[in-house]
N, C-alpha and C positions, 0 to 999 in steps of 0.2 A: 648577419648570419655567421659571426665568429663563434660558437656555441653547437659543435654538432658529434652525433656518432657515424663512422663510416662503418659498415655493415659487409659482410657476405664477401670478405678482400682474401681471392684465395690466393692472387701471383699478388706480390708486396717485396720489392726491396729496399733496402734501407739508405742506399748510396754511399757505404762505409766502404773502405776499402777493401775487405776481404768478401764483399758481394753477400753479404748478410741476407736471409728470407726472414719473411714474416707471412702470417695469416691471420684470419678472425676479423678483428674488428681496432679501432682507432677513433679514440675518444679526444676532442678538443673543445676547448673551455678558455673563453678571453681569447684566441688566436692564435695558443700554444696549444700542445700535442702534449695531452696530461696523461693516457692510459691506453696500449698495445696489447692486444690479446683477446681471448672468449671474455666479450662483453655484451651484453645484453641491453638494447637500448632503457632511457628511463622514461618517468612518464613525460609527456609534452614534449620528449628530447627529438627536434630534427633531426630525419634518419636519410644520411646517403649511401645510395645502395650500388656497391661497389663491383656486381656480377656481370660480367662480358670484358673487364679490365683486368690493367697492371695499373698497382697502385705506387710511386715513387716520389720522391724528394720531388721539389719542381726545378728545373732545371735553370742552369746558370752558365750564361753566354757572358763570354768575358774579354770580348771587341769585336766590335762591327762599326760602320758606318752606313749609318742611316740616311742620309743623303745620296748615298749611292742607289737605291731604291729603283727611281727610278735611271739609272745609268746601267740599265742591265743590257748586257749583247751590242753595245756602242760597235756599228761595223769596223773603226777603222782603228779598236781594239782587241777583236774579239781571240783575233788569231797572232796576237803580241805577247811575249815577256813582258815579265814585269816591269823594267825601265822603260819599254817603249811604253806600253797599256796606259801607265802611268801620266805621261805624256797625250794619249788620245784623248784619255776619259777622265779622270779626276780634274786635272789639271789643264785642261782644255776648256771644259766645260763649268769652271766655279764662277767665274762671272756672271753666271744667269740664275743662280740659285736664288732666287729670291726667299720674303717669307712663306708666301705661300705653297710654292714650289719645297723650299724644306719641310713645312707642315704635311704636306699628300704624301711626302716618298718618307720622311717616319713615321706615317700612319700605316703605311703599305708591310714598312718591315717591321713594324712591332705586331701586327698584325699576325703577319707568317710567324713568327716567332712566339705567341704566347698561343695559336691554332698547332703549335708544333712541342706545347709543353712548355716554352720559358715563362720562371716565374720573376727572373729576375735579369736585367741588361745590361749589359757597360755599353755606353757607346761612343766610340772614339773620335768625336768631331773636333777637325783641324781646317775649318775654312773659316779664317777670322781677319778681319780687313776692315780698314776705317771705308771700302768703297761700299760694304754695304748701309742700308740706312733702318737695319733690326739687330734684335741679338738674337743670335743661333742657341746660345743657351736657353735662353726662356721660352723660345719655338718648343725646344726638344725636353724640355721637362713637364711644359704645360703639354705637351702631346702625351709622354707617358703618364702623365697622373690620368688621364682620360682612361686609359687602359689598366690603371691599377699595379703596373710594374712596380718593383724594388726596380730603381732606376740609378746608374751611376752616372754620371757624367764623365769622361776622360777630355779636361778639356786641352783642348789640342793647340796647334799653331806653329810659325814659323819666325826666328829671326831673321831668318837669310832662304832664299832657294837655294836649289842644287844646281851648281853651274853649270852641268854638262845637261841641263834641260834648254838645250838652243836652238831648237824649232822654235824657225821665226813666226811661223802661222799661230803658237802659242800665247795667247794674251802675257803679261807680264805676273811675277811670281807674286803673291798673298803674301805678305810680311805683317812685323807688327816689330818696333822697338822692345827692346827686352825689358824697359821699365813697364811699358802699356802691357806689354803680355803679364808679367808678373801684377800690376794693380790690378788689372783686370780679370785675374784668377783670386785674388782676395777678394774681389766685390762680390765675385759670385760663390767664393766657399762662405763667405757671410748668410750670404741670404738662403744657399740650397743643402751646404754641407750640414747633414749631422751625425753627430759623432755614435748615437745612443745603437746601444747593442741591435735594436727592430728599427732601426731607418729605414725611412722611404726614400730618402734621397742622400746622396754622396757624392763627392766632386773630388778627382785625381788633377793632376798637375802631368801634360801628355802632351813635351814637342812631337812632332810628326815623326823624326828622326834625329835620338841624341849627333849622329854622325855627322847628317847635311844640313838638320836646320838650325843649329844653335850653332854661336862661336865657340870654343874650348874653353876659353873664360868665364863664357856663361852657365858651365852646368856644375859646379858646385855652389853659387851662386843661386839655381836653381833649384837646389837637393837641400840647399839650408832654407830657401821661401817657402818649398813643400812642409819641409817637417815644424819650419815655426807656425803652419797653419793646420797643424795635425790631417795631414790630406798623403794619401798615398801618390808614387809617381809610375808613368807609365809610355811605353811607345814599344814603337818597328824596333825591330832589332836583327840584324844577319838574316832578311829574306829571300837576300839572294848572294851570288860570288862578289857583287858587286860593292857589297858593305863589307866585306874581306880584305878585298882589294885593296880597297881606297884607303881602310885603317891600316894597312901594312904599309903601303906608301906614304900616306902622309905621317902616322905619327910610329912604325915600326913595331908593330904591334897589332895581334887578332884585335877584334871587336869589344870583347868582352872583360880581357885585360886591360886595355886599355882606359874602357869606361870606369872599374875599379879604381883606378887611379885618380876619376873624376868625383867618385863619391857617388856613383851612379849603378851601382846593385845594392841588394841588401833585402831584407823581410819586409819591406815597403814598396818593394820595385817588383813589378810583375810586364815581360816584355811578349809582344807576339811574335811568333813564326818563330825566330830561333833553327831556321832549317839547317843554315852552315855553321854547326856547334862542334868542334875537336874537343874529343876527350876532356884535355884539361878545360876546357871552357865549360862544360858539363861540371865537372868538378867544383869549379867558383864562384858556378851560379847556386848550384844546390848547395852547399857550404856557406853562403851565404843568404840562403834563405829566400831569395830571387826565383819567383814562381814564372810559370809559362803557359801562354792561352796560346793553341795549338787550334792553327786557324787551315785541316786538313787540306778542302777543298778548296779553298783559291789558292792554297801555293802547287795544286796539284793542276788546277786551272789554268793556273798560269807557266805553267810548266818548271817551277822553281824548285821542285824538290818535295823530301819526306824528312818534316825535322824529326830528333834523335829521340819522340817525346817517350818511347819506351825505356829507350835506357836514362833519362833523366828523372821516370817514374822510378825504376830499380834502384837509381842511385838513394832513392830516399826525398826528390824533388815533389816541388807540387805542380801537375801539370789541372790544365783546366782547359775546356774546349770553347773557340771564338770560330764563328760563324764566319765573319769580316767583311766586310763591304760586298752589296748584290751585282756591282760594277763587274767583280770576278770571282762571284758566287753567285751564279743564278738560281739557283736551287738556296734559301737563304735561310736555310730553317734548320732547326736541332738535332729533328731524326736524320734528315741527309748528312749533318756534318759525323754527329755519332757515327752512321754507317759508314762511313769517308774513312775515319779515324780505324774502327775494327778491321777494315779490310785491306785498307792502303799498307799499313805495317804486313800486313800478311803477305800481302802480295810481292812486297819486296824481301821479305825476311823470313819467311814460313809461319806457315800457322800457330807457333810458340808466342810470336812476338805481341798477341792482342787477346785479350780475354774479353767479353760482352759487358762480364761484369766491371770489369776495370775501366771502359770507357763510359759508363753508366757513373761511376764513382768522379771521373774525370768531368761529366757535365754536371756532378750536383756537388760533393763535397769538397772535391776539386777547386769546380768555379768558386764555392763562396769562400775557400782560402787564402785562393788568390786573390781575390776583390777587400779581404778583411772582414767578411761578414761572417760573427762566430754563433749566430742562434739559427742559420738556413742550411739547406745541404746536405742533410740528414733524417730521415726518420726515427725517431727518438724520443721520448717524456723531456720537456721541459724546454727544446727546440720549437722554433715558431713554426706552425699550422702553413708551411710553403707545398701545399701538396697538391699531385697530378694524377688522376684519372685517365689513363691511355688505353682507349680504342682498340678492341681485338676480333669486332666484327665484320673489320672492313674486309674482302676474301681475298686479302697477302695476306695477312691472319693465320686464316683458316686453315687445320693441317697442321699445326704447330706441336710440338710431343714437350715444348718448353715456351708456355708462353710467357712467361715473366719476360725473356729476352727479347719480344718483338719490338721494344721501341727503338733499339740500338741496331738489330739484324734482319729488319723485315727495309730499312733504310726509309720510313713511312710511318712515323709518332704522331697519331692523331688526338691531342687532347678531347678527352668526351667531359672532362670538369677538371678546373683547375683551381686554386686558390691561394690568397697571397695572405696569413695571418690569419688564415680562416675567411678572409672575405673573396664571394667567389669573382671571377675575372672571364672565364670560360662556363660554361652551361650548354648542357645539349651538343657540344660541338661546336657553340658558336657562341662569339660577342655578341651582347643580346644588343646594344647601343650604336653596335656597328654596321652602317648599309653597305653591303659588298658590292651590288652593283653600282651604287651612284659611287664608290672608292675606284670603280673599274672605269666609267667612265671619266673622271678626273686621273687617274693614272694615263689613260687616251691622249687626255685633253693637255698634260705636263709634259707628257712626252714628244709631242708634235711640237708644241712652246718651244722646245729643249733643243730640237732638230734645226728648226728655224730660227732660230736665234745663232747656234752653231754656223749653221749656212751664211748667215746675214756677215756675222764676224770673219768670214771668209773672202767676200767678196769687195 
């Protein structure tokens, strides 16, 4: 069903940066977006009837981690900063990940995430160890093609842990040699990466942190393996005082200048959070063409801050919005982060500082900038068919004098149909492939595993 008219689209925006409207109708043909306007269906032509919505770009999440899934409200992080949290839950508990256990908790969050409008995901997985006996890669792509996702991988990892992680109750740090990490990201941009303008799948090159887990040695080293594999790179960046710190102490110098020096920004490098960004670091990154996925809610979860991402969008930057790991975003879905992003700038800077429209632009043409993907992101002729049907019946709706804006200010984006190339993914509200409650009771069933296995290693 790539081949269809949508009908009766009276809220329509475009996700362009000046909050563009449209109405009428949107003609797609092969999976692209051939004709905007008074159209009139033809004969035979499948007609979707677009009356009770907002019709938008599909949205694009551009880091999370899916294994955290299930790691949501871990008690003995709930109420931690981020260095400690860090410590409770991620890094506590990656020994027990097993495959199945990774396969339920990214089915849970791709899940929330394409019922919330994503049409497309980076996911930032960095639990990679010879102690497991799968690959996390092939878990987490064979999961999204199930769902239909434009899927990225960021695949992640560490040469080294961070040394002041020395709670001894912590199992031992995840590593991987910097030849085996590096082979082991060419075997997989072999087999997952492609390059072509409508891929379905893509593969970054994404230590967990240029700061803590690689040597200094290693990241130009790592910025020449990326680009000889034509693969963008990515990671954490300043999400908290802590990666300030440390860069000014050990090498005498913010974060970001710093990393310059490594070969580590540039129109290939897109970083999360970015909360503690000074002026000139704003400057070097957007000058340099170094995008930012503005991951609202968990740096505000976690109590880390409000990065700069308004005035890095003024500057001329590409900002784009990451959901991030369920661990410290429980709410792990699109509308909640959009509404996170509109209001959290407000609330600290005044009501100038967020337009509806400009965080709508942020989750679609935004994301697929930063990710490199030039045919999504946009409503437009000749743009791939990534489009979202959003829900205006539900009664947070209701009463709306502007409803094009409800999927970004009502904080509650319900996809009623969604599509990736024109093929659909959502219908009716829901994955038609997908059983919610037998996903609830395995979510039950992972999570008690998770607990108990946690306890077991304690004692």
């Amino acid at each position: 069903m790539n081949n269809f008219v949508i009908v009766n689209i009276e809220h329509g925006l475009t996700g362009d940066v000046n909050g563009t409207r449209f109405s009428g109708a949107l003609r797609v043909r092969d999976g692209l977006i051939v004709e905007i306007g008074s159209l009139s269906p033809q004969e035979n032509e499948h007609v979707v009837d677009a009356r009770g919505t907002v019709v938008t770009p599909g949205l694009v999440n551009t880091h999370h981690h899916l294994f955290q899934s299930v790691l949501k409200a871990v008690p003995d992080g709930m109420n931690q900063a981020l260095d400690i949290w860090l410590q409770k839950c991620p890094y506590a508990y990656w020994p027990f990940i097993d495959a199945d256990i990774l396969a339920v908790s990214a089915r849970i969050g791709l899940a929330e995430l394409v019922l919330s409008g994503a049409t497309t995901v980076c996911d930032h997985h960095y639990l990679y160890t010879a102690q497991y006996d799968y690959d996390p890669t092939e878990v987490l792509f064979n999961e999204a093609a199930r769902f239909g996702v434009r899927f990225l991988l960021a695949r992640g990892g560490n040469t080294k842990g961070r040394e002041y992680f020395d709670d001894p109750s912590l199992p031992p740090a995840f590593k991987e040699p910097a030849t085996e990490f590096l082979e082991q990201v060419r075997v997989a941009a072999a087999r997952w990466h492609d390059p072509n303008p409508l891929a379905m799948t893509r593969l970054a090159l994404a230590p967990t942190t240029p700061l803590f887990n690689l040597e200094p040695e290693e990241l130009p080293l790592f910025a020449e393996a990326a680009r000889d594999l034509g693969i963008r790179r990515h990671s954490h960046l300043s999400e908290n005082m802590t990666y300030v710190d440390f860069a000014e102490r050990t090498f005498g110098k913010r974060p970001v200048h710093w990393l310059a020096e490594q070969d580590w920004i540039g129109p290939d490098v897109w970083f999360a959070h970015l909360v503690e960004l000074d002026q000139s670091e704003i400057r070097e990154l957007v000058d340099a063409g170094t995008a930012m996925a503005h991951c609202t809610q968990a740096n505000a979860r976690l109590g880390s801050g409000i990065a700069p991402a308004d005035a890095f969008h003024h500057r001329g930057g590409i900002v784009s919005i990451g959901v991030d790991g369920a661990g410290a975003n429980e709410a792990a879905d699109m509308g909640a982060a959009m509404y996170a992003a509109f209001t959290t700038h407000r609330a600290s800077k005044g009501v100038g500082a967020s337009r509806a429209e400009t965080i709508l632009h942020w989750a679609t043409e935004g994301g697929a900038r930063a990710l490199g993907f030039d045919s999504i992101g946009r409503i437009a002729p000749g743009m791939a068919a990534d489009i979202v049907l959003f829900d205006l019946t539900h009664p947070r709706n209701l009463g709306l004098h502007d409803p094009a804006l409800a999927p970004v200010i009502t904080g509650s984006a319900v996809a009623q149909q969604s599509f990736v190339q024109g093929r659909p993914i959502v219908q009716d509200g829901r994955v038609s492939w997908l059983d919610l409650d037998y996903l609830c009771c395995e979510a039950k069933r992972i999570t008690a595993t998770l607990k108990e296995k946690r306890q077991a290693s304690l004692n």
